[in-house]
C-alpha positions as CSV (number, residue, x, y, z in Angstrom):
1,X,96.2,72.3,103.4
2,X,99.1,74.1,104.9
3,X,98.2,74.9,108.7
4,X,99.2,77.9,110.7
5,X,101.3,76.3,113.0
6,X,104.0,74.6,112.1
7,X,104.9,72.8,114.8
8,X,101.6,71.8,116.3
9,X,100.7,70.3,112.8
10,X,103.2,68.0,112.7
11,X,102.7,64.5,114.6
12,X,105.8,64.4,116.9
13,X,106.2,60.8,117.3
14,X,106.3,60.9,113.2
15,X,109.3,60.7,111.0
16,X,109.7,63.3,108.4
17,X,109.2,60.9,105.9
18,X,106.5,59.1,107.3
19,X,104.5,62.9,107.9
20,X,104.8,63.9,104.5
21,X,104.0,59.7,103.0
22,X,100.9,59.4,105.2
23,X,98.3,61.0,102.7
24,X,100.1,58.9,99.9
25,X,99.6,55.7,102.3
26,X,96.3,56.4,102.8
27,X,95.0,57.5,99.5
28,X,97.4,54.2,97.9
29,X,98.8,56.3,95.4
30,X,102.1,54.0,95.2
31,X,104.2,51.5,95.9
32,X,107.1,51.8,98.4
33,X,109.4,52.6,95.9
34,X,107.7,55.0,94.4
35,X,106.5,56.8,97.7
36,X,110.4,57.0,98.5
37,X,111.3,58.0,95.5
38,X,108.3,61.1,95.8
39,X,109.1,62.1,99.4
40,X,112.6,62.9,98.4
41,X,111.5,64.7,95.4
42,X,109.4,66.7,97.8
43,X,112.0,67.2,100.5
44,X,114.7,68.5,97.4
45,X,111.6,71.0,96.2
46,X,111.2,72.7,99.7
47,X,114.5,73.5,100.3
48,X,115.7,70.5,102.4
49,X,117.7,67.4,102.1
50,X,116.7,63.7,101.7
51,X,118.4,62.8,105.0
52,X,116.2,64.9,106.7
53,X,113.3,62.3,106.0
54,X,114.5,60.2,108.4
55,X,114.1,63.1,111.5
56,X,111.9,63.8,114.2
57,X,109.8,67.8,113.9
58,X,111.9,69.0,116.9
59,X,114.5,68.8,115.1
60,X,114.1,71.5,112.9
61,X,113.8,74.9,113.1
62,X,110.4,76.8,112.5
63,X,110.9,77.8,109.1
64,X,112.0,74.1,108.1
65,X,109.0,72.6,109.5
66,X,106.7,74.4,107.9
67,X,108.8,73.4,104.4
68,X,107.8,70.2,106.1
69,X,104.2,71.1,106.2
70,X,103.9,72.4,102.7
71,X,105.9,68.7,101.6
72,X,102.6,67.1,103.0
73,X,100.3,69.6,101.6
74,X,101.9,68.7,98.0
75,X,102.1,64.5,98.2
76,X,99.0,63.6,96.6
77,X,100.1,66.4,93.7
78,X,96.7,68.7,94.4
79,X,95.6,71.2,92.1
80,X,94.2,73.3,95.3
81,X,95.9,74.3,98.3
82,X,94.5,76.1,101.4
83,X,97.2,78.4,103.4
84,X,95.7,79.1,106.5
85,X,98.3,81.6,108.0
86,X,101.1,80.0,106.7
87,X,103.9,82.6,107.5
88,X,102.3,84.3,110.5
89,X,103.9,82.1,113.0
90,X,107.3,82.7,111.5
91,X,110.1,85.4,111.9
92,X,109.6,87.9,109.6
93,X,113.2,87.0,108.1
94,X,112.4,83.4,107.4
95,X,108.4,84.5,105.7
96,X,109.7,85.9,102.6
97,X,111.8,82.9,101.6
98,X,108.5,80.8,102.3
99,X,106.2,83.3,100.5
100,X,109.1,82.9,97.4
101,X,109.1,79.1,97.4
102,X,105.1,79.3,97.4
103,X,104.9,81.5,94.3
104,X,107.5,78.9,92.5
105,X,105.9,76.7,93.8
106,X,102.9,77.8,92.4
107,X,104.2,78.5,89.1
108,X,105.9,75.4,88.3
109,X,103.0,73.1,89.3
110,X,100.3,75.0,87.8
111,X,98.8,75.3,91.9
112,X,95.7,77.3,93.2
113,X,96.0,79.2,96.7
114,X,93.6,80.0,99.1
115,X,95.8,82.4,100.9
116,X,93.9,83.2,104.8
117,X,96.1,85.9,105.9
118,X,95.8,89.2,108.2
119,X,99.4,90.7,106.9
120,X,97.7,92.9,104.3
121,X,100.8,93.3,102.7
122,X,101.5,90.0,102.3
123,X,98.0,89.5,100.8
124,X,98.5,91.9,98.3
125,X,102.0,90.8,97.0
126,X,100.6,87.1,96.9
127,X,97.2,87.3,95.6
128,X,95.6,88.0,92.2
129,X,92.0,88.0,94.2
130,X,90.9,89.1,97.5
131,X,88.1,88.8,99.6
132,X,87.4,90.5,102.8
133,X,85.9,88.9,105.5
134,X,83.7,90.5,108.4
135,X,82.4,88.1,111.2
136,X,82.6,84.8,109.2
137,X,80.9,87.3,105.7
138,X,82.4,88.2,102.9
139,X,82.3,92.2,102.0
140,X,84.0,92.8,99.5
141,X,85.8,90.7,96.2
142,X,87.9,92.1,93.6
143,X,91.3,91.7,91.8
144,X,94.0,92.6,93.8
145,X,95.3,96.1,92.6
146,X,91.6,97.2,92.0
147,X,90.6,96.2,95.8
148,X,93.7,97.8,97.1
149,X,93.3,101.5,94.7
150,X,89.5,101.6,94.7
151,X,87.8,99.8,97.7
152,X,84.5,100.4,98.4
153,X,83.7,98.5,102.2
154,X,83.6,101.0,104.8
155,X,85.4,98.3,106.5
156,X,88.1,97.3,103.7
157,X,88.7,101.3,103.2
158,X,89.0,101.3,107.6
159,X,92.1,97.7,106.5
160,X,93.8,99.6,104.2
161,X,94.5,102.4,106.6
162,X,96.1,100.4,108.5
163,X,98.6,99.6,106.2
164,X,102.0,101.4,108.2
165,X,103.8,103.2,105.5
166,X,108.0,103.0,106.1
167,X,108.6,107.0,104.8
168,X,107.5,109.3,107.5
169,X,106.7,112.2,105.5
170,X,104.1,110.1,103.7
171,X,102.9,108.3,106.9
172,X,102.8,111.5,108.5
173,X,100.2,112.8,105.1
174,X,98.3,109.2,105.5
175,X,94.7,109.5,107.1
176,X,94.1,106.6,109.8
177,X,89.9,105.7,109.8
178,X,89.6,104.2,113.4
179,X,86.8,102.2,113.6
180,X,84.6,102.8,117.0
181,X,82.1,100.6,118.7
182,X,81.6,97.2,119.7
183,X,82.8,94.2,117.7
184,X,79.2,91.7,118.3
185,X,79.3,88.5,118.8
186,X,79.8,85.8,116.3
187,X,78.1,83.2,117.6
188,X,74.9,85.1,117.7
189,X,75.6,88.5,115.1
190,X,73.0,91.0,114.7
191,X,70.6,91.2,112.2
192,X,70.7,93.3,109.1
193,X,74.4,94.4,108.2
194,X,77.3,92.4,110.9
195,X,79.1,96.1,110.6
196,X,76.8,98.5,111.2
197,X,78.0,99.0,114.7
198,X,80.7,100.2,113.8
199,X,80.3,102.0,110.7
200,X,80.1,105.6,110.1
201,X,77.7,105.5,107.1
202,X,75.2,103.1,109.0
203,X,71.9,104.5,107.9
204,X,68.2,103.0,109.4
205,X,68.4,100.3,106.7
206,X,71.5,98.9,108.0
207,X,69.9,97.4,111.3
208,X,66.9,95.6,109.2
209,X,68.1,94.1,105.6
210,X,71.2,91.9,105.1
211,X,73.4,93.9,102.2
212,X,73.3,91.8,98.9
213,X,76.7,90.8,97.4
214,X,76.6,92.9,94.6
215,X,78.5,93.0,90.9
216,X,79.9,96.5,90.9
217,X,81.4,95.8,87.1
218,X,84.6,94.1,86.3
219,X,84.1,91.6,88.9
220,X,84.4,93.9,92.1
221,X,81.6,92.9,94.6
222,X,81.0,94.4,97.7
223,X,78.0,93.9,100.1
224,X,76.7,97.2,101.5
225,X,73.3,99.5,101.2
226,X,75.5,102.6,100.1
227,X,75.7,100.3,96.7
């Protein structure tokens, strides 16, 4: 897993090498050779040097540590990797040479992502498949392109106008939905559909039946009674 802050996931008191040889340590994937030998390798990948192993976290800047954290997240050589927010806590001139080292990343080592992320975007560029999420449930699934050209959520449609468009002409043309209402609790949602507060297409039906993920064809799902 690659955590969302990069600073409060790595153990202060920790050398750089010791962070990112714990899981090996733990799982006994090697001897000490061989978990030098891999840290390095690691280190060299991300974009830093094998002197650096030998540091503290505060000694690095924000972008460096988490290369740090995505070092750890590939010790133990997974075929799966959760991104929870990976970039969000960084300047926005130091995400796009972490998003780039993720997709080599990616490429070279044959890796899946789970990419949680609210910098749709972002989402976009990086992922073949997204899901939206509405209060801990998923609305809506499909490939990437067809999500973002045909989406059918009230809710994803409400995301995508969101989007801030840099030409101001087109901006200008762009229709913002603003969602109205109350956002209800997560710890205790609402029966029947978690958006029909705040949707405009809420009909009686809404308020009493759960929405089914359904198979719209081609593999785009979407959970809502206008389906």
């Amino acid at each position: 897993m690659i955590f969302q802050d990069p600073y409060a996931s790595l153990d202060p008191r920790m050398t750089v090498g010791d962070i990112i040889g714990e899981a090996i340590d733990i799982h006994k994937l090697m001897g000490a050779k061989e978990r030098e030998e891999r840290i390095q390798y690691l280190l060299n990948r991300v974009g830093l040097n094998s002197e650096h192993a030998s540091r503290y976290p505060h000694e690095f800047s924000g972008g460096q540590r988490q290369r740090i954290g995505i070092a750890r997240a590939l010790a133990v050589q997974p075929e799966f990797i959760i991104c929870d927010e990976p970039i969000s806590a960084l300047d926005v001139s130091i995400q796009a040479q972490v998003v780039n080292m993720l997709e080599d990343l990616q490429s070279d080592l044959g890796l899946t992502y789970l990419f949680i992320a609210h910098d749709l975007s972002m989402v976009k560029h990086i992922s073949n498949r997204v899901g939206v999420m509405y209060l801990g449930k998923l609305v809506e699934l499909a490939e990437s392109n067809e999500l973002y050209t045909k989406p059918l959520h009230p809710y994803t449609q409400a995301l995508l106008s969101a989007i801030p468009i840099p030409d101001p002409d087109e901006s200008a043309k762009k229709k913002r939905i603003v969602l109205e209402g109350e956002i209800p609790s997560p710890i205790d949602p609402p029966p029947g559909c978690r958006f029909k507060n705040r949707c405009r297409y809420a009909k009686p039906i809404c308020s009493e039946q759960e929405p089914v993920f359904k198979d719209m064809g081609g593999g785009h799902f979407v959970a809502c009674h206008l389906y």
